[in-house]
C-alpha positions in Angstrom: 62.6 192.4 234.0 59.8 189.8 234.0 57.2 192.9 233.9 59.0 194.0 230.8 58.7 190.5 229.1 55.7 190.2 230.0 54.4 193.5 228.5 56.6 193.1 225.1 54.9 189.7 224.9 51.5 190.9 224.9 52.1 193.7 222.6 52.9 191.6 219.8 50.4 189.2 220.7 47.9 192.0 220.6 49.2 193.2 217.3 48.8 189.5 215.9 45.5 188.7 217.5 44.2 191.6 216.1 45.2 191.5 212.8 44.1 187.5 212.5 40.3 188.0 214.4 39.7 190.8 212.6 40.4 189.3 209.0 38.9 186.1 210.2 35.7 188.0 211.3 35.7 190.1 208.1 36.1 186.6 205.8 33.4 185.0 207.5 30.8 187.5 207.7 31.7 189.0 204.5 31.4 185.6 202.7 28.0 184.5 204.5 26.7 187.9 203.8 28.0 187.6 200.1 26.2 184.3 199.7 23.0 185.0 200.8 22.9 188.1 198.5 23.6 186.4 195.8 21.2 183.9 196.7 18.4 185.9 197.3 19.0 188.3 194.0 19.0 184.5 192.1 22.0 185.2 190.1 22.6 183.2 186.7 25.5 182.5 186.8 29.1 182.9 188.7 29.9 186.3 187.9 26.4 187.7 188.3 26.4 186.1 191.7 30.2 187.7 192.9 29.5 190.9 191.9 26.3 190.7 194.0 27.7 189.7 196.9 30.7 191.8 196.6 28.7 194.8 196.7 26.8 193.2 199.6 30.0 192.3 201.5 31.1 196.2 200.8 28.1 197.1 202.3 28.2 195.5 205.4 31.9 196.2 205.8 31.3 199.9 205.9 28.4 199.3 208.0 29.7 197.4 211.0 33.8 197.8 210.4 34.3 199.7 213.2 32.3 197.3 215.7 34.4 194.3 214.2 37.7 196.1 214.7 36.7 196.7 218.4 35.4 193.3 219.0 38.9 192.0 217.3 40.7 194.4 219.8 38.5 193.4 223.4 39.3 190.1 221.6 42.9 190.5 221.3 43.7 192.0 224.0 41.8 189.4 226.5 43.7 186.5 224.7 47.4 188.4 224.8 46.8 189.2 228.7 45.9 185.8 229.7 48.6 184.1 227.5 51.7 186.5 228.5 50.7 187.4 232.2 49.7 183.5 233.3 52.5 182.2 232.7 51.9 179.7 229.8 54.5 180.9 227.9 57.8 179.7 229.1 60.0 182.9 229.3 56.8 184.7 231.0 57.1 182.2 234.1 58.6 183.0 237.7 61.8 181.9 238.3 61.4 179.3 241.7 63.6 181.8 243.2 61.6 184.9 242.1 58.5 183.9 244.2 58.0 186.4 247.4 
């Protein structure tokens, strides 16, 4: 029964982790990448600038998605192991009676 919290508990971590590193990672990059497009192209004004560094955050999206969903998953999956199988969460701990 433990085994099968355990594993339940990770899925859905691994499902959340995911979906938060990997929008984190593509907000982040995205935006720096964004920026320094627009930067570098000098743009005017504000919508100059967005459009810029939209087509720059496109780019890089299409370019290196795949290796940003895989690092979110070795990411996610790392984080949902060590919090469901060590015990920190409460109903993923041994029972006192359970240790053999």
């Amino acid at each position: 029964m433990l085994l099968f919290k355990r594993l339940v508990t990770a899925s859905f971590l691994f499902i959340f982790f995911v979906i938060v590193l990997f929008l984190g990672s593509s907000l982040v990059i995205g935006g720096i990448v964004g920026a320094s497009a627009a930067r570098e192209a000098r743009a005017t004004n504000s919508e100059e600038g967005y459009k810029i560094g939209r087509r720059a955050g496109e780019e890089v999206g299409r370019k290196y998605g795949a290796i940003m969903i895989l690092g979110s998953a070795v990411g996610a999956m790392a984080g949902a192991c060590g919090l469901s199988f060590t015990g920190v969460l409460p109903w993923c701990r041994r029972k006192p009676d359970e240790l053999v």
